[in-house]
N, C-alpha and C positions, 0 to 999 in steps of 0.2 A: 249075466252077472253071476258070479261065483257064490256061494254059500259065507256066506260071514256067520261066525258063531258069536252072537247075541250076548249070548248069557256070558264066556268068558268078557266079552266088552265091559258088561254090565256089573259085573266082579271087580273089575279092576278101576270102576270110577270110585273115587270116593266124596262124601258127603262134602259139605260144605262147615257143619259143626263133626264132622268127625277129623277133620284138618285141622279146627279152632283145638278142639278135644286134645290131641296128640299136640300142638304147641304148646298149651296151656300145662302140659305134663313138662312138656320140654324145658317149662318157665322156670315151673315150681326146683326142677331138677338142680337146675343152672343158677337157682338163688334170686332168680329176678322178681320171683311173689316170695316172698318169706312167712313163716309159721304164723298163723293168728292174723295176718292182712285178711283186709275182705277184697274179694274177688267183686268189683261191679263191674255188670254188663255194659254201660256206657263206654269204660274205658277200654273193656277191652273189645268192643267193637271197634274206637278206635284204632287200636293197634294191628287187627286185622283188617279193616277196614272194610267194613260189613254190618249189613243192620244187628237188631238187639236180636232178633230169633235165631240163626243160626247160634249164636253166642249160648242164650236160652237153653236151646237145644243140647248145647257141649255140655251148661252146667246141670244138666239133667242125667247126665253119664257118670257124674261124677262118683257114683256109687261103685260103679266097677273098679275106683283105684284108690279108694281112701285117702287121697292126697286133698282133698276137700267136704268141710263137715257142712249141712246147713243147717246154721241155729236161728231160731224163733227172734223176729223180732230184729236179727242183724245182718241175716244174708249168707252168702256163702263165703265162707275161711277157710284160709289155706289150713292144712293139718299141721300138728305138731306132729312130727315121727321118729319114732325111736331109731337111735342108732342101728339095733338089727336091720331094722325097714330100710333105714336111708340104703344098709350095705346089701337088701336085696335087690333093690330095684337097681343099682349099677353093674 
C-alpha cells in the first residue's frame, strides 16, 4: 500500500460547524438574516439540517467576524454594519 499523506487529508476536511459558520456569513451577506434578527439555533439547524451543536459551535466563532453580537438575555443578532464594513467584506 502506498503512503497516503494524512495530514494533507486531514487539512482539507472540514468541520461540520465550520460549513454552518461560512453559510451563515454567506446568509448575513446575501440579506437573508438582516441587522438586529436573532440568530436561533432551532431554525437554523433546520435549514442545515443538523443537530443544535454543530449550530452552537458556528455561533461560538462568531467573534472572528463581527457579523454577530451576543446580548444578555436575547441571544445572538445579526450586527448592524457600517457601510465601510458592508464594502470591506465584498
Amino acid at each position: 500500500m502506498q503512503g497516503i499523506n494524512w495530514v494533507m487529508r486531514v487539512n482539507n476536511i472540514e468541520s461540520t460547524s465550520d460549513i454552518i459558520f461560512q453559510g451563515l456569513i454567506e446568509m448575513i451577506y446575501e440579506g437573508k438574516f438582516l441587522p438586529g434578527q436573532k440568530l436561533i439555533q432551532e431554525e437554523i439547524a433546520n435549514i442545515f439540517n443538523v443537530s443544535r451543536v454543530p449550530v452552537r459551535d458556528a455561533f461560538q466563532k462568531r467573534s472572528e467576524t463581527g457579523l454577530a453580537e451576543k446580548i444578555p438575555r436575547r441571544g445572538l443578532i445579526v450586527a448592524k454594519l457600517s457601510e465601510k464594513r458592508t464594502l470591506e467584506l465584498h
